[in-house]
VMD Tcl script that draws the C-alpha trace (Angstrom):
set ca {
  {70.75 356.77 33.86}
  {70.26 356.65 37.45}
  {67.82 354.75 40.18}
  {66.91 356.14 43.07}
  {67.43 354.36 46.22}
  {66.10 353.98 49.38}
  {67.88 354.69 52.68}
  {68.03 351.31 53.46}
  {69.42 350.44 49.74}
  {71.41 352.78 49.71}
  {73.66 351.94 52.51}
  {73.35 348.47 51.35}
  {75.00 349.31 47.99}
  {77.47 351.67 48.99}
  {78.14 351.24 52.18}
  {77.52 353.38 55.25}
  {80.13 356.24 55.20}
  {79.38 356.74 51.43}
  {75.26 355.91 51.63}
  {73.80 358.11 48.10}
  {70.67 357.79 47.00}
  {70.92 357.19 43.99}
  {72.38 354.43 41.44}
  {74.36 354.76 38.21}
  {76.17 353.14 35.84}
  {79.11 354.86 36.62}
  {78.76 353.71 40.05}
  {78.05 349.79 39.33}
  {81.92 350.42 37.32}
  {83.23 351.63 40.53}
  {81.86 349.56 42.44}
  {83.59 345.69 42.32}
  {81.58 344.08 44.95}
  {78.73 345.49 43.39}
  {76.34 343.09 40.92}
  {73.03 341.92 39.45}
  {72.30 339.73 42.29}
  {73.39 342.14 44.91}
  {70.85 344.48 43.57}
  {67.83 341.93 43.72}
  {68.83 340.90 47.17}
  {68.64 344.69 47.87}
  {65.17 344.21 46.65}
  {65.47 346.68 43.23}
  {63.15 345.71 40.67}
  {64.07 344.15 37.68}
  {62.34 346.95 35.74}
  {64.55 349.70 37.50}
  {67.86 347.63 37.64}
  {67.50 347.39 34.01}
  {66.58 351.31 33.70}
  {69.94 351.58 35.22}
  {71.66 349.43 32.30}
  {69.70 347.93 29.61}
  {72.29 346.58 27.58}
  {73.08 342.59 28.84}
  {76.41 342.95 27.06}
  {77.69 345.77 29.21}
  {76.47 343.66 32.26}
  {78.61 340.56 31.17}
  {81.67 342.54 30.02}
  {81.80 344.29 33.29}
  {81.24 340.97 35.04}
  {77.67 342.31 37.05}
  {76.08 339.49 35.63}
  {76.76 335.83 35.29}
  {75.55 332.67 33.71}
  {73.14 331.58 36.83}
  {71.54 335.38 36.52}
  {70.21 334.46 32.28}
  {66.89 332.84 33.64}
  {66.31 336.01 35.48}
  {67.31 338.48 32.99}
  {66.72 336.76 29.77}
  {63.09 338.18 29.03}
  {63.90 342.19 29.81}
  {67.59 341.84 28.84}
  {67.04 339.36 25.84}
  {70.18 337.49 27.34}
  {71.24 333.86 25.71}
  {73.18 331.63 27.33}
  {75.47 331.08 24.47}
  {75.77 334.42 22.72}
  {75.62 336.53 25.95}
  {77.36 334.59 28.59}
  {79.45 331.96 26.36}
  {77.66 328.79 27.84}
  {79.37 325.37 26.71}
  {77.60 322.41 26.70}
  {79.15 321.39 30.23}
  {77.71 324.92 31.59}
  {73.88 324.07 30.11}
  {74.16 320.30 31.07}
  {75.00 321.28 34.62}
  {72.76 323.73 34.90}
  {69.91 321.38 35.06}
  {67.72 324.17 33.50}
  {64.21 322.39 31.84}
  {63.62 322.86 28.28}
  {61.20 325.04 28.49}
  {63.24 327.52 30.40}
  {65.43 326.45 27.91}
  {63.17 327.61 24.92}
  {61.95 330.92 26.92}
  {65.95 332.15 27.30}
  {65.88 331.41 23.18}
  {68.07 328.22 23.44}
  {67.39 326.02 20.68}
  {68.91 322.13 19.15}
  {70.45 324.12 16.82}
  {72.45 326.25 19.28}
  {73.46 322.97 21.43}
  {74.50 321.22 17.97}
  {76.33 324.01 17.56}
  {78.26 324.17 21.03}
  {78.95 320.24 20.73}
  {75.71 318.41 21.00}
  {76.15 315.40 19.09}
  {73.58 311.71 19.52}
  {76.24 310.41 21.90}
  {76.28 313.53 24.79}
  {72.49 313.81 24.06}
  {72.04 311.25 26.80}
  {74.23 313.90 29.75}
  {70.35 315.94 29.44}
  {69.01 313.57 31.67}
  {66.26 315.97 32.62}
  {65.38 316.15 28.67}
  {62.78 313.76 27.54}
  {62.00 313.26 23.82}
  {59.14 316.30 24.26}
  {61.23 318.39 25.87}
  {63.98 318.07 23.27}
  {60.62 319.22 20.65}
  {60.74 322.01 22.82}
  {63.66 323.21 21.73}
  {63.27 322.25 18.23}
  {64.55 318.62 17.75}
  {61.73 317.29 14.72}
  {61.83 314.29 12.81}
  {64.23 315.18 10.42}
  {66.81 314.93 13.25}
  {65.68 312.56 14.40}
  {65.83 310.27 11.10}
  {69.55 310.99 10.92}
  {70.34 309.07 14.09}
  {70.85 305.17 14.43}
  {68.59 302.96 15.60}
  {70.52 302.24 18.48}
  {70.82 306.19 19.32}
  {67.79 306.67 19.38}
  {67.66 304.21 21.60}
  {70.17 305.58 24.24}
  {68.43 308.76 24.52}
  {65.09 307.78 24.60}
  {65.03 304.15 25.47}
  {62.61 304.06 22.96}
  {62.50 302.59 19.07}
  {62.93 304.78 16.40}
  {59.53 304.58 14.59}
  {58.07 305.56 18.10}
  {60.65 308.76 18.10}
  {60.04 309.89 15.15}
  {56.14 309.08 14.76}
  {56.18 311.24 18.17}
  {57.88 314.56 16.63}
  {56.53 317.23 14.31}
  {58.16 317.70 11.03}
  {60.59 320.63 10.26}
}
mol new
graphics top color blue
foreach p $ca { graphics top sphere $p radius 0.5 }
foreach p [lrange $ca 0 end-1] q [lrange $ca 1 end] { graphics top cylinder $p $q radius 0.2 }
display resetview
């Protein structure tokens, strides 16, 4: 599949001497210094950039598209920050990303449990509140398996007022 480019994108992407109108995949492979954010910044839509390669794992595997890019990309390209880009929990607690961008890129508790999350780095989500971790799918149930004193940690709150303030499973 190709794009077509204009002038000015086109010597943006590849370069004066070689300027082509057009974009392919076969071209993005070439191309090393070539990426997903080059492409925005040479104002492509995100419609046509993913005309040109609609498949997120092809992106990641080539190394066009990186971890900071998943907000972006993660509602045309379906992209995860776990399965897709291989987030750990260092990579999602640094990103600083709220939970409901969280939610929209399809990152749930379940996923973080499974990455690491545990009652004890809970607390490293300090821009997590007790509704934001609902937002990503944390319910009483969860909430009845940690100690009193974890639940306090996290939430600086009891644990009758956590878990009277989630929904059930």
């Amino acid at each position: 599949m190709a794009i077509t480019l204009t002038p000015g994108q086109a010597v943006y992407i590849h370069g004066w001497i070689n300027a082509k109108r057009s974009l392919t995949w076969s071209d993005m492979r070439e191309k090393t210094n070539v990426n997903f954010k080059m492409l925005t910044k040479a104002n492509l839509s995100l419609g046509a950039i993913h005309h040109l390669q609609p498949d997120v794992v092809e992106w990641v595997k080539l190394g066009k598209m990186d971890l900071d890019d998943c907000p972006v990309v993660s509602h045309l390209w379906g992209a995860h920050p776990i399965k897709h880009f291989k987030a750990d929990l260092g990579d999602i607690v640094s990103s600083h990303w709220p939970p409901e961008q969280l939610a929209r890129m399809g990152v749930t508790y379940q996923d973080l449990v499974g990455i690491g999350l545990t009652p004890e780095n809970m607390k490293l989500f300090t821009n997590i509140t007790l509704t934001g971790w609902s937002t990503l799918g944390f319910t009483k149930e969860h909430a009845t398996k940690f100690s009193e004193s974890q639940i306090a940690r996290v939430f600086g709150m009891a644990k009758n007022d956590a878990v009277r303030g989630l929904r059930p499973e």
